[in-house]
C-alpha positions in Angstrom: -0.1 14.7 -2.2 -0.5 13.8 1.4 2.5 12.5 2.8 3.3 10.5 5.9 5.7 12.9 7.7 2.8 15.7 7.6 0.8 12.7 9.5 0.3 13.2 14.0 -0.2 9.5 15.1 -3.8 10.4 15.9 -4.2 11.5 12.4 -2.9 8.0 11.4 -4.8 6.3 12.7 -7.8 8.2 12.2 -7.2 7.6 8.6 -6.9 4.1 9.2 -10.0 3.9 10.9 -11.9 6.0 7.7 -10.8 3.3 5.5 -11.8 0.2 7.5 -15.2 1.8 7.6 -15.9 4.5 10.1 -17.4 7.5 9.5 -16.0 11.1 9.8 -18.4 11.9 12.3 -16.7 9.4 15.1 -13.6 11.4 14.6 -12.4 14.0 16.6 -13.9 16.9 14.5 -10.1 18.6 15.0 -8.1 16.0 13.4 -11.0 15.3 10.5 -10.5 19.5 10.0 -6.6 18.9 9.6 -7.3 15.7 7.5 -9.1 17.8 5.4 -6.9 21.3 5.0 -3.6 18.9 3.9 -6.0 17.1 1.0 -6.4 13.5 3.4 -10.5 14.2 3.1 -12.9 15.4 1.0 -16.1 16.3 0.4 -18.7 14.1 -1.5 -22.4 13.9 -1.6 -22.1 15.8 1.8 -20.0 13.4 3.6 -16.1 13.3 3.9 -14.3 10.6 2.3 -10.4 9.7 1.9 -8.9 11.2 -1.0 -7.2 9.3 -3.6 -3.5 11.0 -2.3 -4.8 9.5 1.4 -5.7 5.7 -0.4 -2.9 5.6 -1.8 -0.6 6.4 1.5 -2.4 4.1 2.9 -1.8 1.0 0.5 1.8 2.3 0.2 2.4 2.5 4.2 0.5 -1.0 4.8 2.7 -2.9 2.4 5.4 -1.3 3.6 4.8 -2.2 7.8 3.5 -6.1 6.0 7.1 -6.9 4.2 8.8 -5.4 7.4 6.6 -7.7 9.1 7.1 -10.7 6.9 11.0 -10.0 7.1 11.5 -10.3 10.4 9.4 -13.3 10.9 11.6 -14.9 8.4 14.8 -14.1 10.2 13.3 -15.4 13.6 12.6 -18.5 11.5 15.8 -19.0 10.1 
């Protein structure tokens, strides 16, 4: 399981980044290596993907930051 706190800010939004689209290969070969070693990546058909543990960090952090978001728009509203 990948889990936020193991995360650098760079390796956030790297992993951001892999799942709007980009390829591994305009990473910083460093961070895609420690992506990789704490289960983030892996390796398919010769090219690094997000794991499911990384997807599903992702989904979990983004809804998170949106109802944060959603909250405090409603109390500047109110």
């Amino acid at each position: 399981m990948v889990l936020m706190s193991e995360l650098s800010t760079d390796e956030w939004e790297a992993l951001k980044r892999l799942s709007q689209g980009e390829t591994a290969r305009r990473i910083n070969e460093k961070t895609v290596k420690r992506l990789a070693a704490i289960g983030a990546l892996q390796s398919k058909r010769g090219e690094m993907e997000l794991s499911y543990a990384a997807i599903q960090l992702l989904i979990e952090r983004m809804a998170r930051i949106s109802r944060a978001r959603t909250s405090n728009s409603q109390t500047w509203c109110n």
